[in-house]
Residue frames relative to the residue before (quaternion, step in Angstrom):
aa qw qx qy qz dx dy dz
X 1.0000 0.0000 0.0000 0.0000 0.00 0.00 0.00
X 0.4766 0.5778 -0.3766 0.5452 3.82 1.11 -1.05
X 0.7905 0.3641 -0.2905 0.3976 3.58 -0.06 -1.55
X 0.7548 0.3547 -0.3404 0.4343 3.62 0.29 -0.56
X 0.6552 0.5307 -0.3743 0.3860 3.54 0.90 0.12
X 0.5167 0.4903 -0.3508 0.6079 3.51 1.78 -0.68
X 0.6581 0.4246 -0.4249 0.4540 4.40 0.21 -0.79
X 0.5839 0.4438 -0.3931 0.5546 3.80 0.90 -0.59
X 0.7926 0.1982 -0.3801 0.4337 3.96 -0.33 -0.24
X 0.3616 0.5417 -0.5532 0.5194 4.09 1.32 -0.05
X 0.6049 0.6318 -0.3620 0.3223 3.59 0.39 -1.42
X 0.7464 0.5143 0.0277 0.4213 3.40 0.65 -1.81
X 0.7797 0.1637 -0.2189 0.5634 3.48 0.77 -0.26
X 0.3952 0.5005 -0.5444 0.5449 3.88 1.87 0.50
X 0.6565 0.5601 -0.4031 0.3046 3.45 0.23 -1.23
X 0.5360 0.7673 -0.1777 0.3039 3.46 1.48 -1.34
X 0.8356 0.2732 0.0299 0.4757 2.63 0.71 -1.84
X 0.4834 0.5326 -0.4335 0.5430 3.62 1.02 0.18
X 0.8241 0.3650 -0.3787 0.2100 3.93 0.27 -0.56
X 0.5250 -0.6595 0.3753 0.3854 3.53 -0.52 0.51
X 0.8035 -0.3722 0.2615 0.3841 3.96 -1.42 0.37
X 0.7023 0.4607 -0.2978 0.4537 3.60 1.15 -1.13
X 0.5706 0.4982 -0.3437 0.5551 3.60 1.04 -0.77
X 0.7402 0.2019 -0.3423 0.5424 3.95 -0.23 -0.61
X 0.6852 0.3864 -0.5251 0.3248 3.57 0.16 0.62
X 0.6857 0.4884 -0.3134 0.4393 3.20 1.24 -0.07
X 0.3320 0.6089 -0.4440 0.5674 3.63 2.11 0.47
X 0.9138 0.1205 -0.2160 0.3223 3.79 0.73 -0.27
X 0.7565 0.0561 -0.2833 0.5868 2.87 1.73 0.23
X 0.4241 -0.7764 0.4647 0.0370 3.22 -0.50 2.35
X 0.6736 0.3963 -0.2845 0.5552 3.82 0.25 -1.17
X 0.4942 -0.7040 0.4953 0.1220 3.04 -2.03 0.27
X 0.6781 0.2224 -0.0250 0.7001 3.22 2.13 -0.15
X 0.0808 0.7157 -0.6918 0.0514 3.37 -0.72 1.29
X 0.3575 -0.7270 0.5659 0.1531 3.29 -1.68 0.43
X 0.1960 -0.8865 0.4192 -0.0003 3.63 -0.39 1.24
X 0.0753 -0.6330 0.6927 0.3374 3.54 -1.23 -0.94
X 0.3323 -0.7586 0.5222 0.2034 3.25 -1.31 1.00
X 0.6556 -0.5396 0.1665 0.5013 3.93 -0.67 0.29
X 0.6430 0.4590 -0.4104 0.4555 3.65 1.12 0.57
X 0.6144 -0.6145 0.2792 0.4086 3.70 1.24 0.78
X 0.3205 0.6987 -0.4771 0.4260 4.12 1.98 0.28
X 0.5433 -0.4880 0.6548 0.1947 3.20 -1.37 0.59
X 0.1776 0.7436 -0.6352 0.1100 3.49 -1.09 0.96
X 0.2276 -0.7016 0.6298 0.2435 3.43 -1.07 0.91
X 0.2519 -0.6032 0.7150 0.2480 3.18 -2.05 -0.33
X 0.2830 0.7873 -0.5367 -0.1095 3.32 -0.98 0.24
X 0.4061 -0.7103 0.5614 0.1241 3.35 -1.24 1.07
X 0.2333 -0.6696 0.7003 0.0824 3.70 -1.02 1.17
X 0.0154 -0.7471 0.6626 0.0505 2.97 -1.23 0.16
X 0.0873 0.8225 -0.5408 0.1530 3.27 -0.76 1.70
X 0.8200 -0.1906 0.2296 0.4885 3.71 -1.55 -0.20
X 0.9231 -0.0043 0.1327 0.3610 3.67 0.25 0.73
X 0.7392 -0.0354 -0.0647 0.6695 3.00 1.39 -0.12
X 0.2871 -0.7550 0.5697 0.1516 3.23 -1.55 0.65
X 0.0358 -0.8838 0.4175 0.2079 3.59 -1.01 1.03
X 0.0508 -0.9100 0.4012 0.0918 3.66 -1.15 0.30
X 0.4831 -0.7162 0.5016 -0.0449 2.88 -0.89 2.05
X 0.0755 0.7159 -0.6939 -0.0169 3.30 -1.15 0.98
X 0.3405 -0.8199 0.4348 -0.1509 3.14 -0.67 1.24
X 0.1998 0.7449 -0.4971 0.3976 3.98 0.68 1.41
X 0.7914 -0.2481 0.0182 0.5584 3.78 -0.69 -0.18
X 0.7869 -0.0167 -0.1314 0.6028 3.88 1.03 0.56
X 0.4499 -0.6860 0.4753 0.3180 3.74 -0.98 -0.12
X 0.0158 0.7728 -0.6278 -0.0921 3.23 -1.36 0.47
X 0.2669 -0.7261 0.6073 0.1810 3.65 -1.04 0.74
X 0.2331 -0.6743 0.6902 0.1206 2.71 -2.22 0.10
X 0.2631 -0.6798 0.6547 0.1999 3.67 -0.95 0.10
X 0.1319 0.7435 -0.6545 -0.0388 2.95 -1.06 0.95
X 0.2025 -0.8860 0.4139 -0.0517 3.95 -0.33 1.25
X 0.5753 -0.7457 0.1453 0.3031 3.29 -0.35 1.25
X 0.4925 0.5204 -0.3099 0.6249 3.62 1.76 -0.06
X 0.5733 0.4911 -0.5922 0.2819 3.87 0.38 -0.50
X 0.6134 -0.4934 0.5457 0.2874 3.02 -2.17 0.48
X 0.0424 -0.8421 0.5187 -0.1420 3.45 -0.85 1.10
X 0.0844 -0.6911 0.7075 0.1212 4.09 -0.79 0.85
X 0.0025 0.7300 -0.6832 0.0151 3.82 -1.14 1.19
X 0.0580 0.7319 -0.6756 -0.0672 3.90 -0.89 0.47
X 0.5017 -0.7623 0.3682 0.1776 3.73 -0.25 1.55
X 0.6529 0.6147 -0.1037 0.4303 2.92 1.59 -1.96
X 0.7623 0.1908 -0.1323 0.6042 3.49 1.35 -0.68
X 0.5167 -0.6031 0.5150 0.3226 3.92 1.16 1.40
X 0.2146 0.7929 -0.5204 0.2334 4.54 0.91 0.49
X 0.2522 0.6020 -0.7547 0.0660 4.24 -0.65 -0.17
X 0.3876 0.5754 -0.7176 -0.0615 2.79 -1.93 0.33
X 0.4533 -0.7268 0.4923 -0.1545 3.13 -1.83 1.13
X 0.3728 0.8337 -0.4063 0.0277 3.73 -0.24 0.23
X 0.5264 -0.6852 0.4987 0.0685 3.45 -1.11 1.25
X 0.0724 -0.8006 0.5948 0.0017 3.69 0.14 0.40
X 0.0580 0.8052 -0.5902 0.0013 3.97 -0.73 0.81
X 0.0656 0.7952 -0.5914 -0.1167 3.52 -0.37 0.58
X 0.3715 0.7059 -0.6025 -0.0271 3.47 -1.30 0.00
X 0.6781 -0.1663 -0.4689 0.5411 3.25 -1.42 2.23
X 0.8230 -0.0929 0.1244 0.5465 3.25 -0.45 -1.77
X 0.5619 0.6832 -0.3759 0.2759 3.08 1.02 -0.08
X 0.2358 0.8026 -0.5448 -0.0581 4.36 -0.62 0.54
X 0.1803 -0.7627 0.6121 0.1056 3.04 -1.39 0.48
X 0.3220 -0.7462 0.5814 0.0378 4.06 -0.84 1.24
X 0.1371 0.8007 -0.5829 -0.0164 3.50 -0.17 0.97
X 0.0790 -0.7658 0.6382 -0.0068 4.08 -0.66 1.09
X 0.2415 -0.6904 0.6812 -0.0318 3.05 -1.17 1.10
X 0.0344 -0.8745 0.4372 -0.2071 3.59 -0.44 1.37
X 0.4152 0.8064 -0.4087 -0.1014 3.34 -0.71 0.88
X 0.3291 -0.8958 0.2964 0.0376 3.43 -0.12 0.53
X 0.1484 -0.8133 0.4081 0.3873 4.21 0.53 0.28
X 0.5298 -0.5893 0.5100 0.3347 3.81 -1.20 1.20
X 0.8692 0.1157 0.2407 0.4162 3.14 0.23 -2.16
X 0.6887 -0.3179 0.3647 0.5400 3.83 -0.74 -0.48
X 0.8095 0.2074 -0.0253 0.5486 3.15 0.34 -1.11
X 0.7921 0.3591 -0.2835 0.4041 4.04 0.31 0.38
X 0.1929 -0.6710 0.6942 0.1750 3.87 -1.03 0.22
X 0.1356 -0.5564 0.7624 0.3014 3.08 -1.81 -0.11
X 0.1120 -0.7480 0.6518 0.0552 3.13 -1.76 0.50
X 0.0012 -0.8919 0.4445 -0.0826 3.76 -0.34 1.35
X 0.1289 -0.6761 0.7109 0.1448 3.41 -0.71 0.90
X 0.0441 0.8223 -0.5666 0.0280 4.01 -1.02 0.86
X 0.3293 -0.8173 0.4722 -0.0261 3.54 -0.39 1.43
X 0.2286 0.7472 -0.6236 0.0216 3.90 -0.51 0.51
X 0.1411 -0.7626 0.6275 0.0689 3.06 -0.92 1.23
X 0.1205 -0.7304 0.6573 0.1412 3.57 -1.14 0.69
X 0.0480 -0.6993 0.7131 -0.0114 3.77 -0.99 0.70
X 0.8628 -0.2293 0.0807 0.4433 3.35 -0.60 1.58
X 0.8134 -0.2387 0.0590 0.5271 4.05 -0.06 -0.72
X 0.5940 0.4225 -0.4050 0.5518 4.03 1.68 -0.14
X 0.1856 -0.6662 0.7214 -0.0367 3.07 -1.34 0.82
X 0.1635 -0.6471 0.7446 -0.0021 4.27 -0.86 1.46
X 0.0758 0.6555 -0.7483 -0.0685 2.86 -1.93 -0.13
X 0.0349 -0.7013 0.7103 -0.0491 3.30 -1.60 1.63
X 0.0532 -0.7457 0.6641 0.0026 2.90 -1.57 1.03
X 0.2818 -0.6982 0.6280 0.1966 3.41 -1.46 0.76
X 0.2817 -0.7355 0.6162 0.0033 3.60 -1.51 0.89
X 0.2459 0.6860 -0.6787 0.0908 3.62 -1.15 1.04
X 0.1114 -0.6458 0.7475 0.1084 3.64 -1.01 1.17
X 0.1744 -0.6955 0.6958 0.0416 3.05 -1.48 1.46
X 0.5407 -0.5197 0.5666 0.3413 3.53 -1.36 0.76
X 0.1080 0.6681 -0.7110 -0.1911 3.70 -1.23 -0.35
């Protein structure tokens, strides 16, 4: 019983670690459109393309912003807790900018979904972030 319970969770974290970013995002977010509220009570959609290699997602409130998410990116998924996250690193001179794409379930009935930006310019460093809890 021990032995067939340890090859079943070996199973489970091989299976893990063999799939690429688009596939464990689509272990937590299956549909292609969810409807939300963002942290100022605005309607906000999400929506998830799926294409040749990469999957994109658009959240959509008083303007839109995207992400790429590509079947080689580094990625941290925890199924059990519906978890993605993602990040994009740009540099150019002194100038960088970290974009993570995150989502994660709150409650039974809610998700969060976050696109989060940090720009650094030489010694200041900002940081914006967009917000949409979707029902499921």
């Amino acid at each position: 019983m021990k032995t067939l319970l340890l090859l079943t969770i070996l199973f489970s974290v091989n299976a893990h670690a063999k799939m690429t970013a688009t596939e464990a995002l689509q272990l937590v977010l299956p549909e292609n459109e969810y409807v939300g509220m963002d942290p100022f009570s605005e309607q906000c959609v999400v929506d998830v393309i799926r294409e040749d290699g990469m999957t994109r997602i658009e959240m959509r409130n008083t303007g839109t912003t995207r992400f790429m998410v590509f079947e080689s990116a580094p990625y941290e998924v925890e199924v059990s807790k519906e978890f993605f996250s993602t990040s994009i690193v740009v540099t150019t001179d002194a100038n960088q900018t970290e974009t993570t794409f995150f989502t994660e379930r709150v409650d039974q009935f809610s998700r969060l979904v976050r696109f989060q930006r940090v720009f650094r310019v030489g010694d200041r460093m900002w940081t914006s972030t967009q917000k949409c809890t979707i029902e499921n």
